[in-house]
N, C-alpha and C positions, 0 to 999 in steps of 0.2 A: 490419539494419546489421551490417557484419562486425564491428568493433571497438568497443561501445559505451565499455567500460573506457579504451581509450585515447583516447578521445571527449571523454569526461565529464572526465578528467584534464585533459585539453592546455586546453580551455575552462572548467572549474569556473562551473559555472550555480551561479546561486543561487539556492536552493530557498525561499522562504516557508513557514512552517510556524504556523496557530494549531492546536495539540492540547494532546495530553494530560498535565496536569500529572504525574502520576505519573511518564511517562517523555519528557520532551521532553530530558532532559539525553540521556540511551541515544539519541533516534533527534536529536540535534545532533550526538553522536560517529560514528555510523553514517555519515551525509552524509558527515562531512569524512574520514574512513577509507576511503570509497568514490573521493571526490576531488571532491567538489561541495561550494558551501560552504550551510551552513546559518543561517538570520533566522529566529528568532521572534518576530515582534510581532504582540501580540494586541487594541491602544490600539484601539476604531476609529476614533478623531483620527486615527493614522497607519497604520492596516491599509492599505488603498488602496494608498496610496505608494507602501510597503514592496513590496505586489505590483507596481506600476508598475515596478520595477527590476529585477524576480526573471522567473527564466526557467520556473518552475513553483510551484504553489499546491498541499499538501496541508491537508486540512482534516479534524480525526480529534474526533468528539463523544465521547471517553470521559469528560470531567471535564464535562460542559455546563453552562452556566448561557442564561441568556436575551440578556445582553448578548453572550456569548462567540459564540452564534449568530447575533446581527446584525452580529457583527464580521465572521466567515464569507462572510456574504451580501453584505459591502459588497466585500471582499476578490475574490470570485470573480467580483462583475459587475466589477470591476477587470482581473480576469485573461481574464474572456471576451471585453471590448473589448480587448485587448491581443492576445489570440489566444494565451495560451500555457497548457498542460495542468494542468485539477483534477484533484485525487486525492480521492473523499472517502471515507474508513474509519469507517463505519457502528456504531463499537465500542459494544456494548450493546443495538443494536434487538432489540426484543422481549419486552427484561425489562422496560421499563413505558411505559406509555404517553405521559410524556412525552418520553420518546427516541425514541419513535416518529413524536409530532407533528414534533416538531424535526427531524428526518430527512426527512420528507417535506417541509416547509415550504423546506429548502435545496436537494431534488431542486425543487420546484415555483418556485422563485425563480431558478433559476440555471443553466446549462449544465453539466453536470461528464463530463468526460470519462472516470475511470475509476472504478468504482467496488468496494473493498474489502472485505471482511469475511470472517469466519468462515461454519462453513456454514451456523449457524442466522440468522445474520444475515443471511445474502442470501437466504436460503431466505425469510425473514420479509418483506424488502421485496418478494420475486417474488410474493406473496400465499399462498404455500405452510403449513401446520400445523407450525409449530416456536417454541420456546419458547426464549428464551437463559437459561442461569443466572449473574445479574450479566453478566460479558463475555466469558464461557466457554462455549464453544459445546456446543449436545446435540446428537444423533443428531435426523437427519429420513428421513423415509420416500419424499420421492423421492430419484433420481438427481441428486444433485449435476452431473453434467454438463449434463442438460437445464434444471435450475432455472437454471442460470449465462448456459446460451442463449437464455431465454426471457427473460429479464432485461435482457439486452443488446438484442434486438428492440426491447424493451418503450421502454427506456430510451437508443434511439440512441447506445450507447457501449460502454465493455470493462468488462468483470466479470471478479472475481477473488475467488475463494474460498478461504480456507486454512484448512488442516489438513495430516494425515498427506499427505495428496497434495494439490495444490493445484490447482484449477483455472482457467485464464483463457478467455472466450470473447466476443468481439463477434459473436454472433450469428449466424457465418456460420462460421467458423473455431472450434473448440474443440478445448484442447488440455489434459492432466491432465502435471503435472508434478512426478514422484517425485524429485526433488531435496531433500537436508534430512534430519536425523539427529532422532531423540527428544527429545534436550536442545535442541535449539528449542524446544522445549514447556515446559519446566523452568523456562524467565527468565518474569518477567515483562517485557513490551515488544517481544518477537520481532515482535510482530504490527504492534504501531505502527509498531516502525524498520523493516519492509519495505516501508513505504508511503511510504517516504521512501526507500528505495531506487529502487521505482518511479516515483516522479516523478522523480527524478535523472535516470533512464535516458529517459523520458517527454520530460525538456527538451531533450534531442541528440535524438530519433527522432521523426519527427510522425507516424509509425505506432504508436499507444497500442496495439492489441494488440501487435505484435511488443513494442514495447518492454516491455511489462508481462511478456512470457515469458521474456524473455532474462533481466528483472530477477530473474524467481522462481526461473530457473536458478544464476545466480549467485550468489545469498543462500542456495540451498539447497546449493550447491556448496561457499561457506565455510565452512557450518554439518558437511557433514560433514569437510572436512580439519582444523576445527577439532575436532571430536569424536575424533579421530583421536589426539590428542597430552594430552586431557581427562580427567581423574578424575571428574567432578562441573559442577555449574553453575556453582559459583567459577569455575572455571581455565578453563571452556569459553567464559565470556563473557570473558573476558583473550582467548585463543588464537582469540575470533570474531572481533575486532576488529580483528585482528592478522591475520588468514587473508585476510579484506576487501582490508584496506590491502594487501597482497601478491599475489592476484590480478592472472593475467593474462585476455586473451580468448584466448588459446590452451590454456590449461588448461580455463579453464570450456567453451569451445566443446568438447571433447577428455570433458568428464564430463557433458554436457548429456542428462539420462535423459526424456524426452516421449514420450505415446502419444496420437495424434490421434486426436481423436473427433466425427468428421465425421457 
């Protein structure tokens, strides 16, 4: 898509979001700074609904409970009879085994079309030796690109790995995307609100890889013109939100750093 920014503007989809209490306030601001608007309901009286009207479903297990997860499951077969794109952000597989049932329980119940996390975390659901500590990812000893492709086969959808470099791949296509400054790393939540970036971007483009690169581009592009004008993680998450909202598609298409890895 040439212009998804002007896209996602001129239409403001509305994103559904049940996550993570810690930072659902950060990725509600993120959405609407981006130009989409953002729901959280998490009732599953009204999860459904709520998806019934929204033009994308992120679903992010960092705070889970049991009910929070059947809310999830009721939500996304909402959004896969509806036909419109899951996000789900994997935050924490690894470090215990009930995040780990729960994860798979919602891959094995539901369609999701893209699926998030850090590199121990995707590394952990591709069946790969890596361990998370809490929601923080470690070091794994394959290649982050092939775990993401093999991922994507596995799981007929788009994978997205983040860190220092991010990677996204459906399988067929893989692409590592050096967009994004340090101080991403510094907030807590960077990780959350890109997953709400990417469904944003996910609800204008029914190509979820493209969409999910362009979104990693541009998150990583705010992050560093925002780093640019920054002291610290105070002033950087002021100057993120603000770099967001002011983004054009001709800037970011203009700083869009990707190495295909085909």
């Amino acid at each position: 898509m040439q212009s998804p920014l002007k896209t996602i503007r001129a239409s403001k989809p509305l994103v559904h979001h049940i996550t993570n209490w810690v930072t659902i306030y950060d990725c509600a601001n993120m959405t609407r700074s981006l130009g989409a608007l953002p729901v959280m309901a998490h009732a599953p009286e009204e999860c459904a609904d709520m998806t019934g009207i929204a033009s994308a479903l992120v679903l992010n297990i960092g705070t889970l409970t049991t009910e929070l997860i059947d809310a999830m499951i009721i939500s996304a077969k909402a959004a896969n009879e509806k036909g419109i794109p899951v996000v789900l952000d994997v935050v924490g597989v690894g470090a215990t085994k009930f995040r780990d049932y729960m994860a798979a329980k919602i891959l094995d119940s539901v369609s999701v079309d893209i699926i998030k996390g850090n590199y121990s975390e995707i590394a952990k659901l591709a069946g790969e030796n890596a361990q998370t500590n809490g929601v923080e990812s470690t070091s794994i000893d394959a290649d982050p690109a092939q775990v993401a492709r093999a991922l994507a086969l596995a799981m007929s959808c788009t994978v997205v790995m983040t860190g220092a470099e991010d990677v996204v791949s459906d399988g067929e296509n893989t692409f590592v995307v050096k967009n994004g400054h340090e101080y991403m790393g510094s907030l807590v939540g960077t990780g959350c609100m890109v997953a709400s970036v990417i469904a944003s971007f996910a609800a204008v483009n029914s190509d979820h890889f493209d969409a999910a690169k362009d979104a990693l581009c541009y998150y990583g592009i705010a992050g560093e013109l925002a780093a640019d004008k920054s002291n610290g993680p105070g002033s950087f998450k002021q100057n993120f939100y603000d770099e967001v909202f002011n983004l054009t598609d001709a800037v970011a298409k203009a700083k869009m750093n990707i190495d295909d890895r085909q």
